[in-house]
N, C-alpha and C positions, 0 to 999 in steps of 0.2 A: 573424743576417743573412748572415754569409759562409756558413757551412752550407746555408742556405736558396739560395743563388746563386753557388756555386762557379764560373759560368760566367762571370761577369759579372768574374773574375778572371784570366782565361785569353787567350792573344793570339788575335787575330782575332775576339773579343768584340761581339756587336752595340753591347751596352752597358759599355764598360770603366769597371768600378768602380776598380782599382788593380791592387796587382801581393800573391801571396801568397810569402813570402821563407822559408825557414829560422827558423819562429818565429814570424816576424813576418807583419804584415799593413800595407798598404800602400794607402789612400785617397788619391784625391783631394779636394781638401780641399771642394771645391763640392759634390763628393757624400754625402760624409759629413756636411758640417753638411745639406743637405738631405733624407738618409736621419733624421736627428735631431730636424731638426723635426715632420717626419713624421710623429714617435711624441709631438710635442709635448715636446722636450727642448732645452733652454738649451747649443747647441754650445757656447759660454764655459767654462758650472759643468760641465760632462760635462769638457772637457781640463781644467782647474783638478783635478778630481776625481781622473781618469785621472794627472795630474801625481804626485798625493798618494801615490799607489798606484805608484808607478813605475811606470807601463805605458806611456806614452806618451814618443817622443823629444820634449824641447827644445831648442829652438837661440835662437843670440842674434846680433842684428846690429843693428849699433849702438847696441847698450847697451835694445833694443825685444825684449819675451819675444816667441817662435812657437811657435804647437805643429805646426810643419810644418817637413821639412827638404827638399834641395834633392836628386834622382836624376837622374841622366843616362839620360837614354831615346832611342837613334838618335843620339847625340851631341848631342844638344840636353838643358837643365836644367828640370826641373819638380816642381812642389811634392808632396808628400807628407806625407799624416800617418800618423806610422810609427806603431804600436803593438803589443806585444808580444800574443801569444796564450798564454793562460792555458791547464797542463795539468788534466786533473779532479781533481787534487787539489788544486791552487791556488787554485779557483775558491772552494772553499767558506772559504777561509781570506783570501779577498780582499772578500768583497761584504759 
């Protein structure tokens, strides 16, 4: 999906899907579970999954699990789900 829409990453984005980081990839969390259901996938068991696999940040507040943490974009706070980008050689040793 990012390969497929590199642009949709990028600033002045028609469509901004998130931000791509050093590694990482960077959703917003509305669009990611809607790109997921999409494909007919359980956003829940996909980050439960993604947890198991260390790929995805968790954060905790108030003793409540997220799979989204908090970035500061223009000085203001918004949610992201952070996830690590697997190299080709990881890929085959993760799935």
């Amino acid at each position: 999906m990012i390969n497929s829409h590199p642009q949709n990453f990028e600033d002045g984005a028609k469509e901004r899907w998130g931000f791509l980081n050093d590694g990482f990839v960077e959703f917003f969390p509305s669009v990611l579970e809607k790109l997921l259901r999409e494909i007919n996938f359980n956003p829940k068991k996909v980050y439960s999954s993604w947890e198991e696999k260390g790929l995805i940040k968790v954060t905790y507040e108030k003793d409540f699990k997220r799979y989204s943490c908090l970035k500061w974009l223009n000085g203001k706070p918004v949610r992201v789900v952070r996830l690590k980008l697997l190299q080709e050689t990881e890929i085959k040793t993760t799935i």
